[in-house]
N, C-alpha and C positions, 0 to 999 in steps of 0.2 A: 377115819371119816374124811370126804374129801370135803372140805370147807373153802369159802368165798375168797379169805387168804391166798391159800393153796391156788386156787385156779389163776388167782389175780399174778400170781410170783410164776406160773406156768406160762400165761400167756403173754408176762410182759419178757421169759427169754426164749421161749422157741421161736417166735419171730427172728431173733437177730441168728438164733444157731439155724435156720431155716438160708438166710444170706448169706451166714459163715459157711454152711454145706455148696452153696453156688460158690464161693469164690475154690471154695477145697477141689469145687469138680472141675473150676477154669483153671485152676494151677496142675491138676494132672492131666489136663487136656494140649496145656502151654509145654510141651516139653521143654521148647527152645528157651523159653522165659524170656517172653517178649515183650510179656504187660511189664511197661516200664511204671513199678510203684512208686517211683519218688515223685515223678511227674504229676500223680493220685494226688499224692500225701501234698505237695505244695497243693495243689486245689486245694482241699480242704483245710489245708491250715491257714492260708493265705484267706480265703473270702469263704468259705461254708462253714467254718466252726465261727469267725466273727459274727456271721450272720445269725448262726446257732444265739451264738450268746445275747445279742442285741435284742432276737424278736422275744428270747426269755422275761430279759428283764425290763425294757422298756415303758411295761403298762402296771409293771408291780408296785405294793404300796410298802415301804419298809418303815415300822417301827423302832428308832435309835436301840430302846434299852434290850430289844427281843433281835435286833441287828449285831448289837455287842456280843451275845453271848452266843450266840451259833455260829459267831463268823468265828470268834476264839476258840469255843469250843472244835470247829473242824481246822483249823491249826493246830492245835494242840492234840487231835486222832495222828495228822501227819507227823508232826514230830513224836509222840512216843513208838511209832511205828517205825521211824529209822535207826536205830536200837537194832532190834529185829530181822531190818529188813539186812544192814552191814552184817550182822553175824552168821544170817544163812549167805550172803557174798560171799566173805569169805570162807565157808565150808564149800561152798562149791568150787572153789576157784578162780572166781571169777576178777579182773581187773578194772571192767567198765562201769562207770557210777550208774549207768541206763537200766541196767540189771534191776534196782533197787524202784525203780518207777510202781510197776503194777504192785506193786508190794505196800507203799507206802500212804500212794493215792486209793481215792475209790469211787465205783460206779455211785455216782450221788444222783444222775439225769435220769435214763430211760426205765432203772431199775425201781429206784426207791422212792421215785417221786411218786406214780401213780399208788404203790403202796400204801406211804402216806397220806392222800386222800383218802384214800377208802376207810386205813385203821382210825385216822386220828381228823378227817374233816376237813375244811376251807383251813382251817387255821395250822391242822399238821403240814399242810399243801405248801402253805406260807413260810410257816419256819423250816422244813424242808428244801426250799430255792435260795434261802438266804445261806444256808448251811453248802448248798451245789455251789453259790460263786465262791464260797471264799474254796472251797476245793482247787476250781476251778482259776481263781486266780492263784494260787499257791503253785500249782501244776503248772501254767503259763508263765512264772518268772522262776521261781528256784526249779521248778523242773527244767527248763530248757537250758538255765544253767548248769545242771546235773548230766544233761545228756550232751550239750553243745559244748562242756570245758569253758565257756567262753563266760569272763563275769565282767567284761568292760560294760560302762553302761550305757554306751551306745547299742549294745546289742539285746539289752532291754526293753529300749525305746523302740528295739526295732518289731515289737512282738504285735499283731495285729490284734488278738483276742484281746490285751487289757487295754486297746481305745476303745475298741464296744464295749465292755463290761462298763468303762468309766462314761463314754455314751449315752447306755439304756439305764444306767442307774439317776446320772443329769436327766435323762429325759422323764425317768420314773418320778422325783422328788422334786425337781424344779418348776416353778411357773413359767411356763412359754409362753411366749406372744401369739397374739392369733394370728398372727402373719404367718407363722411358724406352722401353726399346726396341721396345714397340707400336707407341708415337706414331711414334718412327721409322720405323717398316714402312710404317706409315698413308701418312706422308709423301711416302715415299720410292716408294709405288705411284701416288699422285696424282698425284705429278711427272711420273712416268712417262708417265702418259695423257696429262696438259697437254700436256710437251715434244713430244710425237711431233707436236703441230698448228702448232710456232712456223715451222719452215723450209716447209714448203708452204707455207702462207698470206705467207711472207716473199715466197717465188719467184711464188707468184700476181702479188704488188703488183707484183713485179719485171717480169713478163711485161705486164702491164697498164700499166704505165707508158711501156714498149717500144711500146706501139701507134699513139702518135703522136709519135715521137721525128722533131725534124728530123735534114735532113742534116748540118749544122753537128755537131750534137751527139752524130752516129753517128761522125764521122770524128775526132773530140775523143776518144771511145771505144774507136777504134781505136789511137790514139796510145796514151792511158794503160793501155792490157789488153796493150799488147807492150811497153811499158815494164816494168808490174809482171811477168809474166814472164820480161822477159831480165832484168831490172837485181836482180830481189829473187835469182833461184840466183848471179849473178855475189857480189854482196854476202857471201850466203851464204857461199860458198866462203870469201871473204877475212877474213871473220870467225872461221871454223873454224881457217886459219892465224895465225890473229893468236893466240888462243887458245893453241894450240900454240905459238906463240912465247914467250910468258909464261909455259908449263907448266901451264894450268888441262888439257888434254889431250895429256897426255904422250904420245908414239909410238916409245920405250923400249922396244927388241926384248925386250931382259930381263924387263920388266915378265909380273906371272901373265897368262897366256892369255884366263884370265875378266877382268881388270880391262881390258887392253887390251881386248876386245872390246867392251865394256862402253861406253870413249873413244870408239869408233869407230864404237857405233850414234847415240851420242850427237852425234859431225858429222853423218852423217848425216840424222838426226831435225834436226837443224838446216837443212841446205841443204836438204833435200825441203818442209818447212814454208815455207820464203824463197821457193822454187819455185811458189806456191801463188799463183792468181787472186784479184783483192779478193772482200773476203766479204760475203754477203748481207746479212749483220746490219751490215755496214756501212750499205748502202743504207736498214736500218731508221733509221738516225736521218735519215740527208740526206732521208730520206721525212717523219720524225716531224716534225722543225724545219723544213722547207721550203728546205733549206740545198742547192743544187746537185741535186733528185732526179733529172733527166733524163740529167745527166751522169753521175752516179754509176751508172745502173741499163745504162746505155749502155757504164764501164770494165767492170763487172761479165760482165756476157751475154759483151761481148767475151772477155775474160780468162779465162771459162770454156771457153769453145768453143777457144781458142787453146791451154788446157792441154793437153786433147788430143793437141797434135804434141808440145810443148815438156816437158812431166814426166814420160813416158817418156826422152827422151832425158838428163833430168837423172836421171834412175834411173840410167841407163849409167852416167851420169859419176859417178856414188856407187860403184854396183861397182866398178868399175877406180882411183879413185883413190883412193877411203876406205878400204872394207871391202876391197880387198886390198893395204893399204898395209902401210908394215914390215917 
């Protein structure tokens, strides 16, 4: 039966595989390969993904104790994923740390957010964005360490995404003066415009990059997009009971009705997020730094196409196991 789910997890990726097919048709149209990508990719890493991240979090309201554990919790997706993600490296061959990006990271924004509304409400919505930054900052400092070789911390400081992050989150939780809160508006409208250009122009490169992918590096793709798939909800799950084990999510029939529910969007928001294809903005660095971008754009495309069957069915497994558990 096709259900609300289903349509929801269709519509939020044929759009971008809809973009990814325009960039596939201007890379077999470019013979010469003229579209200079890196010059792309600095835009968008430079001022539309900051922007991206600014108009996200700006207006959001974050609770400390329900901040703590999603942001760890999606650290903790990341690291037990690199494990994993070294071992198919080295089966492939591979020498580049950048390899390891779409594998370890995950689509937390365009995919699983809207998701999260729908399955779990305002409040899966909520812990679902808190769970995208700490992604997202993880991605924007040990990843660019991973693909740039570089771990001076000068080059660090040099990363644009985590002053918006650190930005829109001061502007989320802090009192401003009224003097201020023009410039905020100002801001926080600009952003808006930028951000709406970072993910198409992402998926562009992504598609165009796809246009002369070998075999070798499709079937590498293949491997790492149903790795990231099966292995990130397995993970998931076991992390959600590990959690539970230690009492950070109690399952205490006694407990109020709202708090437990509360634990129980929050596994959830965890396994649907582990669930999630590598993310595009990964592919922007292994694209920026020249670090693995064939292979990367190649787990990616796969891993998107492949959610499709696979995060529905990890939906199942959240209603029956999670949210009717106790």
């Amino acid at each position: 039966m096709f259900s609300n789910q289903n349509f929801l997890i269709i519509s939020a990726v044929i759009p971008s595989f809809a973009i990814a097919f325009a960039g596939f048709w201007l890379g077999r149209l470019d013979t010469k390969r003229e579209l200079n990508q890196k010059s792309i990719s600095n835009l968008v890493y430079y001022f539309l993904v900051p922007s991206l991240i600014f108009s996200s979090t700006h207006k959001r309201a974050f609770d400390p104790s329900e901040f703590s554990l999603l942001f760890v919790s999606a650290i903790a997706m990341i690291a037990l994923m690199v494990p994993v993600a070294l071992l198919l490296k080295r089966r492939a061959g591979v020498q580049r740390n950048g390899f390891i990006l779409p594998l370890i990271f995950m689509n937390t924004g365009n995919i699983s957010l809207p998701i999260a509304l729908l399955m779990f409400g305002n409040e899966g919505l909520s812990k679902s964005i808190i769970f995208h930054l700490a992604n997202i900052f993880v991605l924007y400092s040990a990843g660019v360490f991973l693909v740039s070789g570089q771990t001076d911390l000068k080059q660090f400081l040099k990363i644009p995404a985590l002053y918006a992050m650190i930005a829109g989150v001061a502007a989320a939780t802090l009192p401003l003066p009224e003097a201020l809160k023009p410039a905020l508006y100002f801001a926080g409208k600009l952003t808006d415009i930028l951000g709406y250009g970072a993910i198409p122009l992402l998926i562009v490169n992504l598609g165009y990059s796809m246009s002369d992918i070998r075999l070798e590096t499709l079937k590498t793709g293949i491997t790492g997009g149903m790795i990231r798939l099966i292995g990130g909800p397995l993970l998931g799950i076991g992390l959600v009971l590990f959690w539970r084990m230690i009492g950070w999510t109690p399952v205490d029939p006694t407990l109020d009705p709202l708090i437990w529910l509360g634990y129980r969007t929050s596994e959830a928001v965890i396994i649907l997020n582990a669930s999630m294809p590598g993310p595009v903005m990964a592919y922007l660095l292994n694209l920026k730094y020249d670090n693995c971008p064939e292979q990367a754009a190649a787990m990616v495309a796969v891993g998107t196409l492949g959610g499709i069957i696979t995060i529905p069915l990890v939906l199942q497994l959240i209603s029956t196991l999670i949210m009717k558990a106790g």
